[in-house]
C-alpha positions, 0 to 999 in steps of 0.5 A: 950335694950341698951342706944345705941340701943335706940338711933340708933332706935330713928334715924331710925324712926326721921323725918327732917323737909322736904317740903311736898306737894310742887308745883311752880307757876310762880317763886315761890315754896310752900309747907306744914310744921309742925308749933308748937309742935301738929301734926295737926298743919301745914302751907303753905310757899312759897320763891322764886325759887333756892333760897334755903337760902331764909328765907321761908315766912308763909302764913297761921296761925297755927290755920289749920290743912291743910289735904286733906282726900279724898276716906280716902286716901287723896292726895294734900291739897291745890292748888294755881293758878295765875290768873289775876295777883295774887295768889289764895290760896286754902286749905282744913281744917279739923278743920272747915271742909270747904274749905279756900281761900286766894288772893296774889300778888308778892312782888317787888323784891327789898323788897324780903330782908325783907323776904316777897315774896307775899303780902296778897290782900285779908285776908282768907275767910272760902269759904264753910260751913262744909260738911259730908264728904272730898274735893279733891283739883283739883280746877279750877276758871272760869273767873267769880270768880266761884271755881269748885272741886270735894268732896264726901257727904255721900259716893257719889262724887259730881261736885260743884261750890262756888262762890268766892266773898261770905263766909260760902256758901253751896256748890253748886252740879252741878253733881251727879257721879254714884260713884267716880270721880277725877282729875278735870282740866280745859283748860285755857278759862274753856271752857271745864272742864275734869275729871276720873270716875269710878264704882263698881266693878273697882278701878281706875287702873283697869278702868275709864273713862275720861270724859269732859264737856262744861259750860255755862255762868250760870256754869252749864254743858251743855254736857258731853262726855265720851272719846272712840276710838277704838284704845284705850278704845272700849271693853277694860278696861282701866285706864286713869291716870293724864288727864292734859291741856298744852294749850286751845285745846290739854290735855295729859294723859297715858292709859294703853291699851297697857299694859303699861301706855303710853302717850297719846295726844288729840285734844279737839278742839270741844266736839264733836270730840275729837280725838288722836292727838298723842301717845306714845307706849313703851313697859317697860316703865310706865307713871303713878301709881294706883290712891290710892291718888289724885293729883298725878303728872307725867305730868306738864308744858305747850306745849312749854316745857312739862316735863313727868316722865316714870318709865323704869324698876327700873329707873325714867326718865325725858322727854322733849317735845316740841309741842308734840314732844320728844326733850330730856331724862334724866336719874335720880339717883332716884328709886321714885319722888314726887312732880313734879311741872314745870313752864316754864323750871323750874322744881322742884321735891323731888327724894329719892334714895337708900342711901339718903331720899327726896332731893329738886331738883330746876332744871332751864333748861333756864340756865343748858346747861348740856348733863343731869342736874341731874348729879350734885346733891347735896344728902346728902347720908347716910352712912352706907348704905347696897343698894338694889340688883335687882333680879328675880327669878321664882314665881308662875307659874314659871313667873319671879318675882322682888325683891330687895335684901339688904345684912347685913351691918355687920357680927354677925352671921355664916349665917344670918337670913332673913328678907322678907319684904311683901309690903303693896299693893297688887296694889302697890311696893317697889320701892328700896328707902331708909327705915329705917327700912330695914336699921336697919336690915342689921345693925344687921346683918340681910338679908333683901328681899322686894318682888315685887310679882306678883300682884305689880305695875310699870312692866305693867298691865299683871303683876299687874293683876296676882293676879287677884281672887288669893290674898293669893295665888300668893302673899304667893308663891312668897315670900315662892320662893324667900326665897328658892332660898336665901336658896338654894343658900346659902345666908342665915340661913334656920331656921331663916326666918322671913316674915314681912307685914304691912295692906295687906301684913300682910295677905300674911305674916300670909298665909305665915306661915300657908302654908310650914315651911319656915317661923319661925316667923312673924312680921305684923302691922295692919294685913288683918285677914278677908276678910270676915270683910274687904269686909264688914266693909271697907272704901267706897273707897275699897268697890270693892277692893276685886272682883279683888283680890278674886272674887265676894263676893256671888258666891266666899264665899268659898275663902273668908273664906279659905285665910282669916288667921283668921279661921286658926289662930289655925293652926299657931304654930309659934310666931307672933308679931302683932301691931294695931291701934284703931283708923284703918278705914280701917282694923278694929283692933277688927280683931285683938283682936278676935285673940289675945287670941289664938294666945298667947295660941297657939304660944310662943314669939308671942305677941299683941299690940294696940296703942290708938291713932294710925290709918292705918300706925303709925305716932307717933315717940314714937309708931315707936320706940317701934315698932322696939324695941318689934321687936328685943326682939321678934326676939331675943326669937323667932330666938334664938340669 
């Protein structure tokens, strides 16, 4: 590999120092950083809003490793919430495994020169003792200085309380969930308190429940009530994503009976009668995404101006409402948003486009009068960048299916080869953002195809339940269809056909190449090779994962043991390139190591590689870009050119 190769692979895999978990409160925005040279050594920072040349203020030490774990998925690790005039700073740590406490209050403008925004009123307090086990971070504080979250202790979520004024406290469990519960809030007398539950067999796509409850002046439940209507969730099963307060009586949320997951206003007035106060039903359009993480935001502000995300086709949307009436869209140039964070008319959010990584947007609706204030961003766009192409051909079944297209960026090759990219889901999307990786591609000479098969999220639930008891199926057909169709239109080199799949698409990639000869090779990071293993040995989270996806283990044993690739490995007479964690949770890499052995005897060019320290996803830049360096020497024997 050339000097030159290694550098252009460097750049592909280097992170820039970016806001991460960022959040507005009041006029001020916070988020998290690496600080020092370790990994696990992060920070909070806050500066004020719009003022991007403002010199960031560090609010906690080195010393944390702020990280939010929960469902062994995680989300959002901290919180801030303004209340009685001061900032009170949440976090989760996983050195101490405890919960962290800290109390703020702003700084007199005129001292903002000396680059300090809030000043500390109460130094951090470790507020719990360490638990076996992960905090979630939608906390909510009564008025009586009690904090209220929701954490998991030996595989069983809990509601708990802490009492604000005392240190190293057990955690107080108020409720004990039959299985798993999230996104806890609160209105804003914490008279009542709402949050999603869910069991077994579903995940929290496929059905939840949204629930409130009313607490005494002790912080103990008195009444919880699950949410129905017959409109909506009698005899259905539906998904209620992002239950949030815009005022002391009214909570928005989206659900997708409709099919699609629309918003939905309801008055909670009394716990007796909770009742829709308004709804919003528009078919292609999707409030809302599969809850692998927690704290998710599609919906912030407040009743005067709430601010909605809507996924429309392979367009993000911002809209505006007010008292529960639309006033405003605006169309964006992104294909993802992170990070959506509103106070009052100031809106703030990361967008990611096709040709450029996650901008800061610190939009002030107050003062920009524009027809759409996203015109007149400032990205810092990539050149050199091949963009996705959307396309839709006939999938299984002949039902129309998405993906997106990226042509080479050079020509070194009479056809090119073509690289199909399997997404890691099943529940999940490419959503045509800019990657690395697919970038590195086209820059040499490949074509690549990032294959939404049916199965993926954001085209409605008819769409994300087509792989319903058919993993290994529908998916596998999918991308073998796409790939003909670039064959049979004469776009690419039919035998140079690569599959590619990371965790669950590495289980569709193998599929791929025991099933047909349209694939010549393929490349898998922490592969799914047993279902049999998976269903066994995964994290609580996915316990059930697979009874929508293959069926119930005991009366559907038979496709457990056909699509796991793992009993057919000796079938595959095509070169492999498998990369493993040994520290994956949750796909064991002795999946892996029980193939290794028979698939270099078997497959020439195929190879195996673990890396130590690495667990579900690679973080390490090092490890990145051997990677991509082991991916072109195999590609180059295996491909031939």
């Amino acid at each position: 590999m050339s000097n030159d190769d290694q550098l252009k692979v460097r750049h592909t895999v280097s992170k820039k120092k970016s806001f991460k978990e960022l959040t507005i409160v009041r006029d001020i925005i916070f988020w998290i950083d690496p600080v020092g040279e370790g990994q696990n050594e992060n920070a909070i920072f806050v500066r004020p809003f719009n003022e991007k040349e403002a010199f960031p203020q560090k609010l906690t030490s080195k010393k944390y490793n702020i990280k939010n774990n929960f469902h062994g998925y995680g989300g959002k690790s901290y919180k801030c919430i303004f209340l009685k005039n001061n900032f009170y700073l949440i976090w989760i740590d996983q050195i101490t495994n405890a919960l962290w406490f800290q109390i703020f209050k702003e700084v007199a403008s005129n001292y903002r020169s000396q680059k300090r925004y809030l000043d500390s009123v109460q130094e951090p307090r470790q507020l719990s003792k360490s638990i076996d086990g992960n905090f979630d971070s939608s906390f909510v504080i009564s008025q009586k200085n009690f904090l209220y979250g929701i954490c998991e202790i030996n595989n069983r979520d809990y509601l708990f309380s802490l009492n604000l004024k005392k240190t190293k406290q057990d955690v107080y469990r108020i409720k004990k969930f039959k299985n798993f519960a999230g996104e806890l809030s609160s209105n804003n007398s914490f008279s009542l308190l709402s949050w999603v539950e869910w069991d077994s067999p579903y995940m929290p796509w496929e059905k939840n429940d949204l629930c409130f409850a009313t607490i005494d002046l002790d912080g103990e439940i008195t009444k919880i009530k699950k949410f129905s209507d017959k409109l909506i969730n009698v005899k259905k099963n539906v998904s209620f994503f992002q239950p949030y307060w815009i005022s002391e009586t009214i909570l928005v949320c989206s659900e997708d009976s409709s099919g699609w997951w629309n918003l939905l206003f309801l008055d909670a007035s009394k716990i007796e009668n909770i009742f829709i106060k308004k709804r919003v039903e528009r078919n292609f359009v999707e409030y809302g995404v599969p809850q692998w993480v927690s704290g998710i935001t599609f919906f912030s502000g407040d009743i005067k101006d709430l601010f909605c995300l809507a996924k429309k086709e392979n367009n993000l949307l911002v809209e505006q409402y007010k008292d529960l009436q639309f006033v405003k869209e605006f169309s964006t140039p992104f294909a993802s948003i992170s990070d959506f964070s509103v106070f009052e008319k100031k809106v703030v959010l990361k967008g990611y486009g096709s040709d450029f990584l996650g901008n800061l947007l610190e939009i002030d609706c107050n003062k920009q009068v524009l027809s759409n204030v996203f015109e007149e961003i400032n990205a810092e766009y990539i050149k050199d960048c091949s963009k996705p192409e959307s396309f839709w051909f006939k999938g299984f079944e002949d039902k129309s299916t998405h993906s997106f297209l990226y042509k080479p960026l050079v020509e070194k090759f009479r056809k090119p080869p073509l690289f199909v990219r399997a997404h890691s889901g099943p529940t999940s999307f490419f959503d045509g953002s800019y990657n690395s990786e697919v970038q590195y591609w086209t820059s040499k000479g490949f074509f690549v195809a990032e294959v939404n098969y049916g199965g993926s999220s954001g085209f409605g639930k008819a769409y994300r339940e087509r792989l319903n008891y058919k993993w290994g199926i529908v998916d596998s057909y999918d991308c073998k269809s796409l790939a003909l169709e670039l064959i049979k239109s004469n776009q690419v080199d039919s035998d140079k056909v690569v599959i590619f799949g990371n965790s669950a698409g590495g289980l569709t990639a193998l599929n791929c190449l025991l099933y047909g000869s349209i694939f010549t090779a393929a490349i898998c990071k922490y592969p799914v090779i047993d279902l049999k293993d998976m269903h066994q040995n995964t994290h609580r989270f996915e316990k059930d994962y697979l009874n929508s996806l293959v069926g119930n283990y005991a009366k559907n044993h038979d496709d457990y043991i056909n699509r796991s690739p793992i009993n057919h490995i000796k079938k595959i007479k095509k070169p492999i390139l498998l990369f493993h964690g040994k520290k994956d949770t949750v796909i064991s890499y002795e999946q892996t190591l029980k193939i290794q052995e028979i698939l270099i005897q078997n497959n020439k060019y195929s190879e195996v590689i673990f890396f130590d320290n690495e667990g579900h996803g690679f973080r390490n830049i090092e490890n990145k870009e051997i990677v991509m360096q082991k991916s072109q020497e195999f590609l180059k024997n295996a491909l031939n050119i």
